[in-house]
C-alpha positions in Angstrom: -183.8 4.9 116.1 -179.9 4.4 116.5 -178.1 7.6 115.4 -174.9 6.8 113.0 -171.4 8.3 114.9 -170.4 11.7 113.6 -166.4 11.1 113.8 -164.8 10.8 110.0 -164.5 7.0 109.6 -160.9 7.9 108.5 -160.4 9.8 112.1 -161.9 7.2 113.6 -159.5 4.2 112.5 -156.6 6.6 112.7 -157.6 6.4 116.3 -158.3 2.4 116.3 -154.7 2.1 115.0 -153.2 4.0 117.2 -154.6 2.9 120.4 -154.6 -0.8 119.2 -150.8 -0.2 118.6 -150.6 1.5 122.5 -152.7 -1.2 123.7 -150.5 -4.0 121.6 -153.5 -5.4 120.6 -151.8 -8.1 118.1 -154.9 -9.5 116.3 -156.4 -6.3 115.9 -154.2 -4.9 114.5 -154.3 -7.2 112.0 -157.6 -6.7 111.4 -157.0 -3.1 110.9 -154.3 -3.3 109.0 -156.8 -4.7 106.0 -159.5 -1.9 106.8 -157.0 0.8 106.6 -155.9 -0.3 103.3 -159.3 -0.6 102.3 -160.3 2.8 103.4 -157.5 4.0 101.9 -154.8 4.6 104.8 -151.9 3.8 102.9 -148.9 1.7 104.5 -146.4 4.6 105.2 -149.3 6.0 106.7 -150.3 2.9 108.7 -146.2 2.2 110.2 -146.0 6.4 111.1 -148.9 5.5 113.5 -148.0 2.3 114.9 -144.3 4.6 115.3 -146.0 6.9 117.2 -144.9 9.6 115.0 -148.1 11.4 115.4 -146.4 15.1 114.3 -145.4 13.3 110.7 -146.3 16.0 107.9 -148.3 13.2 106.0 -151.0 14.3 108.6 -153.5 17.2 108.3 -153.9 19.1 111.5 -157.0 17.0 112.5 -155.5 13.8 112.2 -152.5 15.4 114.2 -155.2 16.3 117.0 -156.9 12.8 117.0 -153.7 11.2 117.5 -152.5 13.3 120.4 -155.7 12.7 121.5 -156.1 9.5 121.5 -152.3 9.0 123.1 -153.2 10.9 125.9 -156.8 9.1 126.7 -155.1 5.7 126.1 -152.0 6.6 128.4 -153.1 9.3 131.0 -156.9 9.0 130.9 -156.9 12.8 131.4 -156.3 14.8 128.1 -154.5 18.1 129.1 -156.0 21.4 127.9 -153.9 22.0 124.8 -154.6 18.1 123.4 -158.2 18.8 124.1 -158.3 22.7 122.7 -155.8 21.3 119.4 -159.2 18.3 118.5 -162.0 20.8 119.8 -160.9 23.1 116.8 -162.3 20.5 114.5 -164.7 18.2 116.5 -168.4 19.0 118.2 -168.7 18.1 122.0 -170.6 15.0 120.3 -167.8 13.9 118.1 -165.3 14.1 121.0 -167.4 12.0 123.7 -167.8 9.9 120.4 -164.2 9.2 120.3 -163.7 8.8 123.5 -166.3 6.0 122.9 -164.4 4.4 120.1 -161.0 5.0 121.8 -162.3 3.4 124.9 -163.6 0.2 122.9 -160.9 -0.4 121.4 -158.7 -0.9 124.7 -161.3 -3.3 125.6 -160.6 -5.4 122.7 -157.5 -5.3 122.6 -157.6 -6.7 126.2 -159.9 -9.4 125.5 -158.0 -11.0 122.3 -154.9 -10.3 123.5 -156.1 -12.2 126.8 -157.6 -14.7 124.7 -154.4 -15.1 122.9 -156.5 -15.1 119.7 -153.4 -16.1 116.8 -153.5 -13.8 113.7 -153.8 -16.0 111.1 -156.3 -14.4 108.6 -157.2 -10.8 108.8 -161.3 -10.9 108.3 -161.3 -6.9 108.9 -161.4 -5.7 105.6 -164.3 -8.7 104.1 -166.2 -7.8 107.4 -166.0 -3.5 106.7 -166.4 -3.9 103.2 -170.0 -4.1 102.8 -170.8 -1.6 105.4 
């Protein structure tokens, strides 16, 4: 019996978008551009990520933390000891191999359709998302 992932869904495309954006994954960003919006990561929201501007006050501390995490997995593989202490306020040991998981995935893909040179001509994300 699969057990769901404990990361918040929001955390977790947060975390999609930004390394996506890192990884200038073109298509899937796309994509994720549609399941933001429909999860209800608004489009200020949505370019202060894709800026990098991970510190922006429109984030809560957590979101802050799984930025700055994510940054630092995508770019140094290592995540020094006050990135890691700043998301370990709010996250299990669970939720933070979790998003290491997710984080980890999403370079993949972005490798692979950016590889692939997949064109972005219909974003499917949020159709796909929406009944799950």
């Amino acid at each position: 019996m699969a057990t769901a992932i404990e990361v918040p869904p929001i955390d977790r495309e947060l975390a999609c978008i930004a390394t996506l954006t890192l990884e200038r994954g073109t298509w899937e960003i796309a994509q994720h551009r549609e399941v933001a919006r429909m999860m209800g990561i608004g489009d200020e929201k949505f370019a202060a990520v894709e800026q990098e501007r991970y510190g922006d006050p429109m984030f809560t501390e957590r979101e802050k933390a799984v930025l700055a995490f994510t940054r630092q997995v995508v770019k140094s593989v290592r995540v020094d000891d006050g990135t890691f202490n700043a998301l370990a306020r709010f996250y299990s040991p669970r939720q933070l191999v979790e998003l290491t998981w997710v984080i980890g995935n999403y370079m993949s893909l972005a490798r692979v359709s950016e590889m692939a040179e997949i064109p972005v001509d219909s974003a499917i994300g949020a159709s796909f998302w929406k009944d799950r």
